[in-house]
C-alpha positions as CSV (number, residue, x, y, z in Angstrom):
1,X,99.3,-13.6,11.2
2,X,97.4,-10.9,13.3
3,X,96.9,-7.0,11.1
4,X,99.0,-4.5,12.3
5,X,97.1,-2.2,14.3
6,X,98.9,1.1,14.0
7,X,98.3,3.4,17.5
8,X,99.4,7.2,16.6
9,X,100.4,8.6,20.0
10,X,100.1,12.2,18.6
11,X,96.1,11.1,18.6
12,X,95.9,9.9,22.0
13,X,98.3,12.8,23.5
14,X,95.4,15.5,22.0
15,X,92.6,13.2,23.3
16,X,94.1,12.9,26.7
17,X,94.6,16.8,26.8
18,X,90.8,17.6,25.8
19,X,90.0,15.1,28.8
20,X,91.9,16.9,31.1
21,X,91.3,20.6,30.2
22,X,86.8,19.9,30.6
23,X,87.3,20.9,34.0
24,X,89.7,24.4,33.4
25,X,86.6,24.8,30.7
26,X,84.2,24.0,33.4
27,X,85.9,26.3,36.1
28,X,86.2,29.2,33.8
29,X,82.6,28.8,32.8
30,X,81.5,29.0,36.1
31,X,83.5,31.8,37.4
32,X,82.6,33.8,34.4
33,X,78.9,33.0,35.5
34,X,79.8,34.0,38.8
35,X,81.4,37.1,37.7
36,X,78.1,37.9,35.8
37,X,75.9,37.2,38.7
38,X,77.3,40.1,40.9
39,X,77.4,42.7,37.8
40,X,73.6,42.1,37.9
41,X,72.8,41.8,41.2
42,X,74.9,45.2,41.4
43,X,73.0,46.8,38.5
44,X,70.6,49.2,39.7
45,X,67.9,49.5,36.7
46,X,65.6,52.9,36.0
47,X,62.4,51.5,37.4
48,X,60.6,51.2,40.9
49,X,59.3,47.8,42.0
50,X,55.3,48.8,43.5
51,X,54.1,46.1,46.1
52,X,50.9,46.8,47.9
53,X,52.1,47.7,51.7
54,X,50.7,48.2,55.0
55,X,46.9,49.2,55.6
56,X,45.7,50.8,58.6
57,X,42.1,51.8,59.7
58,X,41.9,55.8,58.9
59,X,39.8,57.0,61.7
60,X,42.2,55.8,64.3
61,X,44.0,58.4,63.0
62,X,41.5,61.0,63.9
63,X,42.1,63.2,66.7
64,X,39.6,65.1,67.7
65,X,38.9,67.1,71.3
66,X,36.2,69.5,72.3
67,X,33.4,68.0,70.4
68,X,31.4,64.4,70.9
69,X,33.5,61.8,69.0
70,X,31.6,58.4,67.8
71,X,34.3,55.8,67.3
72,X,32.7,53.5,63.9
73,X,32.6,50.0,64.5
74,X,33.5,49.2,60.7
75,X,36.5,50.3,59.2
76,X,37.6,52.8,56.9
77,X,40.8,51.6,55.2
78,X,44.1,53.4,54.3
79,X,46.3,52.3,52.1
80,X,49.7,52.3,51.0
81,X,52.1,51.1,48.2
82,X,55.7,49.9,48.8
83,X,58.4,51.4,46.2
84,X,61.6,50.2,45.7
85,X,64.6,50.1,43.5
86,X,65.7,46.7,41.6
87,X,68.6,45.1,40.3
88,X,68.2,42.5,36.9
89,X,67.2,39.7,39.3
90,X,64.6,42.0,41.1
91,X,63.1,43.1,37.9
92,X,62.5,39.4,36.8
93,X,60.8,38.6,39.6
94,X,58.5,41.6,39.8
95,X,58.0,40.6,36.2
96,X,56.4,37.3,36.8
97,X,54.2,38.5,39.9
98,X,50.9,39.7,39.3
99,X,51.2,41.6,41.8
100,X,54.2,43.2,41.8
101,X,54.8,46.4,38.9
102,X,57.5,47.7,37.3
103,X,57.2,51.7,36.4
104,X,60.0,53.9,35.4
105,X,61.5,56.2,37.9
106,X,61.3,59.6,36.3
107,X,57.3,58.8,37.0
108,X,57.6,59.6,40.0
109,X,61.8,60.8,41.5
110,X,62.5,64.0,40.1
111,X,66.2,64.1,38.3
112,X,68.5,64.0,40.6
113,X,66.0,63.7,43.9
114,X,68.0,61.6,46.9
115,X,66.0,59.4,49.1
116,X,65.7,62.2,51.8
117,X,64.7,64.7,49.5
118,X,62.1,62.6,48.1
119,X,60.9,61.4,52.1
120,X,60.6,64.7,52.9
121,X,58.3,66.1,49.5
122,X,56.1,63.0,50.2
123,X,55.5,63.9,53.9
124,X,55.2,67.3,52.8
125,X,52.5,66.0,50.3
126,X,50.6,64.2,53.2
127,X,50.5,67.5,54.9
128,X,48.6,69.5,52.5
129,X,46.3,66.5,51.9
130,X,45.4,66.7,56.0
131,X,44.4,70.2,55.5
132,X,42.6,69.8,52.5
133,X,40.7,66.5,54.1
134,X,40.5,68.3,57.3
135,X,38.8,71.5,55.5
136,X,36.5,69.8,52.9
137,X,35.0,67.8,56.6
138,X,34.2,70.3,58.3
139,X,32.3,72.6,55.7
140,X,30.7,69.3,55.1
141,X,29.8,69.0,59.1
142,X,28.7,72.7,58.5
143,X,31.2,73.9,60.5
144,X,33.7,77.1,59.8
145,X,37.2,77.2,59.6
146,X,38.7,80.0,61.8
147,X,41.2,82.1,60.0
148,X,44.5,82.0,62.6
149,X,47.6,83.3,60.1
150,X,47.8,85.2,56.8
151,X,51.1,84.5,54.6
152,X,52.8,85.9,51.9
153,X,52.8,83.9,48.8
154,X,54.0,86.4,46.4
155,X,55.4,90.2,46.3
156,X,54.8,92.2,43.6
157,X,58.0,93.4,41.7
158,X,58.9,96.8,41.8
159,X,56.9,97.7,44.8
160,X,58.3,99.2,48.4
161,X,57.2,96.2,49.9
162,X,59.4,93.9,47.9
163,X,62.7,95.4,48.9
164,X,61.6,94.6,52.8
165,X,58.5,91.8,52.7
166,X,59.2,87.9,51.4
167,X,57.4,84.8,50.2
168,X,56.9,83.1,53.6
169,X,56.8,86.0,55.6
170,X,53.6,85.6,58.3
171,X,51.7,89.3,58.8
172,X,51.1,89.1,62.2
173,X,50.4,93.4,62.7
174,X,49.5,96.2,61.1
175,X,50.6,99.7,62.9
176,X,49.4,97.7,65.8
177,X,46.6,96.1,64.7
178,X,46.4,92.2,65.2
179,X,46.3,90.3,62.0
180,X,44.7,86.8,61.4
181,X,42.7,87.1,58.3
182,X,42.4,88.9,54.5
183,X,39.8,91.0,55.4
184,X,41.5,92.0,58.8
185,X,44.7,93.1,56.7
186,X,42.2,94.9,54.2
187,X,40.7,97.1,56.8
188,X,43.9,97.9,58.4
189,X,44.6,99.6,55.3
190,X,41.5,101.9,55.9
191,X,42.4,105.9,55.9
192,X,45.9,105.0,54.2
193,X,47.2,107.1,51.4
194,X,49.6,105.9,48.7
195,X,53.1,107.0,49.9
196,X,52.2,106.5,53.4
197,X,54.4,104.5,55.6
198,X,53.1,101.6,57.7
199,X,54.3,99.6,60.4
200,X,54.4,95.6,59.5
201,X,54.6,93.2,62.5
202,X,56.3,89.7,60.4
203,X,57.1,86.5,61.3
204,X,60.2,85.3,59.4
205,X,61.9,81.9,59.9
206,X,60.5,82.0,63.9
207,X,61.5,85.6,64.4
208,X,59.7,88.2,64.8
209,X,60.6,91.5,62.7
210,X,59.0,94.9,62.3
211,X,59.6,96.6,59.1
212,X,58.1,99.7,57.4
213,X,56.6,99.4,54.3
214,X,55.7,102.8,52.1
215,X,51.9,101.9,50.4
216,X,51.8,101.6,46.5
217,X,49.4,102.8,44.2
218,X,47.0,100.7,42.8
219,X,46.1,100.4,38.6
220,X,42.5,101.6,39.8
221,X,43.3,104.8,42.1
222,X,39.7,104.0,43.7
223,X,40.5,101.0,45.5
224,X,43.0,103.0,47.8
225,X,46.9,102.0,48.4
226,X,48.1,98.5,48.8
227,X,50.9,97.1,50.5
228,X,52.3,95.1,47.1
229,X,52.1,91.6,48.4
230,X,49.7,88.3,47.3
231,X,48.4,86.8,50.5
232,X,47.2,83.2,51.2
233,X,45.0,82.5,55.0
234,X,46.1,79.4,57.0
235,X,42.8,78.4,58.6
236,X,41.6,76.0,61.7
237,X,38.5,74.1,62.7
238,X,36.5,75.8,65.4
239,X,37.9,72.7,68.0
240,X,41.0,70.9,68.1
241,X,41.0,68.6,65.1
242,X,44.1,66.8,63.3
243,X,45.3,63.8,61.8
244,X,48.2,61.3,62.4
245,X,48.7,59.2,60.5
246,X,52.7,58.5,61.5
247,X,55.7,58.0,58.9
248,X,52.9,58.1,56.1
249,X,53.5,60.2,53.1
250,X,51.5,60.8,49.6
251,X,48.4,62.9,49.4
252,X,46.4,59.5,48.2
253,X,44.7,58.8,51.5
254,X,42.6,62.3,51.2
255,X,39.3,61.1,50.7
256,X,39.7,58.1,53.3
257,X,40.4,60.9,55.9
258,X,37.8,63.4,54.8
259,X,34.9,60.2,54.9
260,X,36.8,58.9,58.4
261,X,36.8,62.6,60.2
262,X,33.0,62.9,59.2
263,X,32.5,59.3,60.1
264,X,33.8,59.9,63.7
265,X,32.2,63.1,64.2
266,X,28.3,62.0,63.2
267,X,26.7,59.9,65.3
268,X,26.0,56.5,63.3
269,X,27.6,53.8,61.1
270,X,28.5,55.3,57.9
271,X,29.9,51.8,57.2
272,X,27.1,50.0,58.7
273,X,29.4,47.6,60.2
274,X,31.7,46.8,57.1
275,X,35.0,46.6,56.5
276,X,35.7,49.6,53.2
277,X,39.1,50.2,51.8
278,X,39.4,53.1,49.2
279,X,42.0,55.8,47.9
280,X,42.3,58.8,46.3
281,X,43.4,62.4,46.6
282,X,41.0,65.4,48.5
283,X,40.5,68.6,46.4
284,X,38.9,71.6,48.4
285,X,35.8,71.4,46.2
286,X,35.2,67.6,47.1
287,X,36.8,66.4,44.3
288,X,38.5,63.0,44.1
289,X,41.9,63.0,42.2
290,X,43.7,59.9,40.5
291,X,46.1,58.5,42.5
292,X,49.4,55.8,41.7
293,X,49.8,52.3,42.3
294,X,46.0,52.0,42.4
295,X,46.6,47.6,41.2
296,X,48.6,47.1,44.8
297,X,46.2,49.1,46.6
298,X,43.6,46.4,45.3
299,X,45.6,44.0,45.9
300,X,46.1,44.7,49.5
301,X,42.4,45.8,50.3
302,X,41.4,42.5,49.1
303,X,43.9,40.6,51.7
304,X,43.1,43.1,54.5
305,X,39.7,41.8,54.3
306,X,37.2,44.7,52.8
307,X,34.9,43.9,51.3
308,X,34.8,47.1,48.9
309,X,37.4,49.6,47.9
310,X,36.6,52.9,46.4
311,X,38.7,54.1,44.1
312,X,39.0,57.5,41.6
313,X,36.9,57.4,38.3
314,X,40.1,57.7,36.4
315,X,41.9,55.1,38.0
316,X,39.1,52.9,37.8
317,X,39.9,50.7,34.2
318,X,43.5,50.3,36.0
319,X,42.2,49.1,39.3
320,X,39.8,46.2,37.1
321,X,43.2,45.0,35.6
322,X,44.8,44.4,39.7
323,X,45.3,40.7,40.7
324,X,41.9,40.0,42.9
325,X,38.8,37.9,43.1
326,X,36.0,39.1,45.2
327,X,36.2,42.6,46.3
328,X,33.8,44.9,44.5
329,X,35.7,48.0,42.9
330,X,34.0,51.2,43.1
331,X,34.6,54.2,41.1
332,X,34.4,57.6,42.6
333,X,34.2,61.0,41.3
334,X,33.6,63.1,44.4
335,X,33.5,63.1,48.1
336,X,29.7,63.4,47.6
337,X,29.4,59.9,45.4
338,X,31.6,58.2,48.4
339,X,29.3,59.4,51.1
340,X,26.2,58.3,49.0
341,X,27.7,54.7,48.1
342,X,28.2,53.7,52.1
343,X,24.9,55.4,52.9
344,X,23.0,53.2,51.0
345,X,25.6,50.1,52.1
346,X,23.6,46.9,53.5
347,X,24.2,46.7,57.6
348,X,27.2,43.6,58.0
């Protein structure tokens, strides 16, 4: 007599059914991954991703013409950082990269900035670094600048001259006189009283304008009339001299241009041969200013091959902490402490 072996279908229908719903389970898992994959990969986060970028040798950006030029045979690097925005996946990666970091965008985009906008402010940026590397050169050459336009930076309120003169406006004559400096304006004013009426020769927007402009008293009556207006000189070097540096932007290459314009007008290696990288920006009174991204800039001085890379003082605890093994980081306060440091460099 065999035991009754009792087989409840009900069982074996539900185990059946588990069986064949795994793969629906297995579908629907993987099309809700799916689904999460794009929402990330569409998810633009708050934060920059900074990767060291391309390096170029600053005095071949150095034009200079009317003066004896001497081409360095080391180099004097410029360098850049890379920026760009990141999804999740992005931000993972840059996580795990030594060299890659992460910094919030508000650092550096102002609210509501668009990409042309912020192109544009940068270039603008790399501008006034030129002129300030370009200046701080040549009064280091000895040379001086020659005073070519006088602007308007500011009008005073509730003068004549604000109701006809703006911020911008270029003075180019005064009752006939030719105008290309401060003091030029200041003795054009000469033999004025307050209340007189003066012819002003301006340059708006490309244009050329002449308005009249009644003189103003002054708070001390001893120092003559004035026309109401705060004026700021646009200056020159005494010979053709710029810098072009192409699609470039940021004022952090200042000091690398102010060392390579005084490297390529002075006979003799300032160098000696070697290959220096460095950054940082160029104040008027030599001074070297902290700069972002200094940890990519490292980085990528280190691949392009130099053997140093000068940096700002403040930057410099931030510059120790970059991915790198054995480039020499050198802190910098002033354009004086640069010049000093490859002066007393060991010929390659």
């Amino acid at each position: 007599m065999y035991p009754e072996v009792i087989v409840t279908l009900s069982n074996l229908d539900n185990q059946q059914e588990r069986r064949s719903s795994w793969p629906l389970y297995l579908v629907g898992a993987l099309f809700a991954a799916a689904i999460l994959v794009i929402v990330a990969w569409n998810i633009e986060l708050p934060y920059l991703a900074f990767s060291s970028g391309p390096v170029s040798d600053a005095a071949d950006a150095i034009v200079a013409e009317g003066v004896d030029v001497f081409p360095p045979d080391g180099e004097l690097l410029m360098l850049t950082v890379v920026s760009q925005d990141v999804n999740v996946f992005e931000a993972i990666i840059a996580g795990v990269d030594p060299t890659i970091d992460l910094v919030r965008k508000e650092a550096y985009r102002r609210e509501g900035e668009s990409d042309e906008d912020y192109r544009r402010r940068v270039l603008q940026q790399m501008n006034d670094s030129e002129t300030r590397a370009i200046t701080v050169a040549i009064d280091h050459l000895g040379y001086e600048m020659v005073p070519i336009e006088v602007l308007i930076t500011d009008v005073v309120v509730g003068k004549p001259a604000a109701e006809v003169l703006q911020i911008g406006d270029s003075v180019a004559a005064v009752d006939g006189i030719e105008i290309s400096s401060g003091a030029e304006l200041t003795a054009a004013l000469v033999g004025y009283e307050v209340g007189d009426v003066i012819e002003m020769e301006i340059i708006r927007e490309g244009s050329v304008q002449v308005v009249a402009v009644e003189l103003a008293a002054r708070d001390n009556p001893e120092d003559g009339p004035m026309i109401g207006i705060i004026i700021g000189e646009l200056n020159e070097p005494p010979f053709p001299l710029s810098i072009e540096p192409g699609n470039v932007g940021g004022p952090s290459a200042g000091m690398m241009h102010t060392l390579a314009i005084i490297d390529t007008l002075t006979p003799g290696e300032m160098t000696h041969g070697l290959v220096v990288a460095g950054t940082g920006t160029i104040q008027f009174d030599g001074t070297v200013g902290n700069i972002g991204g200094v940890r990519q800039k490292v980085v990528g001085a280190e691949a392009a091959g130099a053997s140093f890379i000068l940096v700002p003082a403040g930057n410099y605890d931030e510059a120790l902490t970059a991915e790198h093994d054995s480039i020499e980081i050198v802190p910098i306060n002033d354009l004086d402490e640069a010049i000093d440091f490859l002066q007393n460099l060991e010929a390659a």
